[in-house]
N, C-alpha and C positions, 0 to 999 in steps of 0.2 A: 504398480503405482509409481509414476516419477515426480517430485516433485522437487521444487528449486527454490530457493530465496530469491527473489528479484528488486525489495523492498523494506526500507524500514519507512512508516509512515508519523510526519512527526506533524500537528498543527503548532503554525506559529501565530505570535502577536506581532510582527515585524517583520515583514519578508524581503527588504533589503537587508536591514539588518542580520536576518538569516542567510543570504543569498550572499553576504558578503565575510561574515565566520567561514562557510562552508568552503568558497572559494579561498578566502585571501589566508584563513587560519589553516583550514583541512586541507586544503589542496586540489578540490572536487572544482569541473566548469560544469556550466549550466549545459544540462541534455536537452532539455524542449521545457517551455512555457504553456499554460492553458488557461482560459478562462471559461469554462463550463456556465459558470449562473456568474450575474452581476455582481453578488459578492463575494464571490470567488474564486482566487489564484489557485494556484498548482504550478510549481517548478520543481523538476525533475535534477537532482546532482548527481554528477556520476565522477569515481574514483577511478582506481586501479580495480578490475576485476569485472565483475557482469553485477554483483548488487549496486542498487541506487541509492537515496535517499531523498524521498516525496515531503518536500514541503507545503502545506496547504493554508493557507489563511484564512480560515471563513470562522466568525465569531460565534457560530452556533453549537462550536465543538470548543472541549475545554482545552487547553494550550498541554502541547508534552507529548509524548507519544501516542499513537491513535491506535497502531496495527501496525503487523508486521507481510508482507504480502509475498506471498510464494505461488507461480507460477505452475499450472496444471496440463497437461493433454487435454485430458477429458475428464471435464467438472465433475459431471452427472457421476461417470464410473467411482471418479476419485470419492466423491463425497458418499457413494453407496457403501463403498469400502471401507472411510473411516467412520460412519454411523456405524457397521456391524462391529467394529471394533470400541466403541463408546464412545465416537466422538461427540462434543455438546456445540452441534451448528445452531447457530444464532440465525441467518440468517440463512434462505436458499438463495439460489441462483437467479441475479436481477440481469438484464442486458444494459453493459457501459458501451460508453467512447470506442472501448478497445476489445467487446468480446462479453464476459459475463465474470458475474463474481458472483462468491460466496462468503458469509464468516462462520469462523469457530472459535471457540477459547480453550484456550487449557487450563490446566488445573488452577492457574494462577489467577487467571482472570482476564489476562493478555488476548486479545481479537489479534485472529490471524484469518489475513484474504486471501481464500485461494482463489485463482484468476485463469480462466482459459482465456487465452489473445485471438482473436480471430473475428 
């Protein structure tokens, strides 16, 4: 099983606002732009290193962190593997933009996306 951080996903209320902390305070430029539905942005920051941070703006989610998203080979194998282990999937495998995803939480209550790309 490999998996990788590729993501912290944060909804914002202000996504210049956001987009301009992230830049002009953290030091992150903007990786890609997207608008998927009419009320919805998604910009991509990217730092030093391969992790990003996903800002999205859509009001139907509550503002602060959303998920954390980590990066898979193989969904299906990976998520068979962490169910026999107790993993609590929320959610199976939907087809995105970029491949498919899944959630789980941990003990905490934190949604983590695992994401085959392809």
């Amino acid at each position: 099983m490999d998996i990788k951080v590729k993501y912290a996903t944060i909804i914002v209320e202000d996504m210049e606002a956001s987009i301009k902390f992230y830049s002009e305070v953290m030091g992150f430029e903007i990786d890609s732009q997207y608008n998927p539905q009419p009320e919805t942005m998604i910009t991509l920051m990217k730092g030093k290193g391969d992790a990003m941070v996903e800002l999205i703006k859509n009001t139907a989610y509550e503002t602060g962190l959303y998920s954390v998203g980590m990066d898979v080979e193989d969904l299906e194998l990976t998520l068979k593997e962490l169910k026999s282990k107790g993993a609590n999937v929320t959610m199976e495998p939907i087809p995105t933009l970029v491949g498919s995803l899944a959630f789980l939480e941990d003990p905490n209550g934190v949604r983590i996306a695992l994401i085959q790309h392809g």
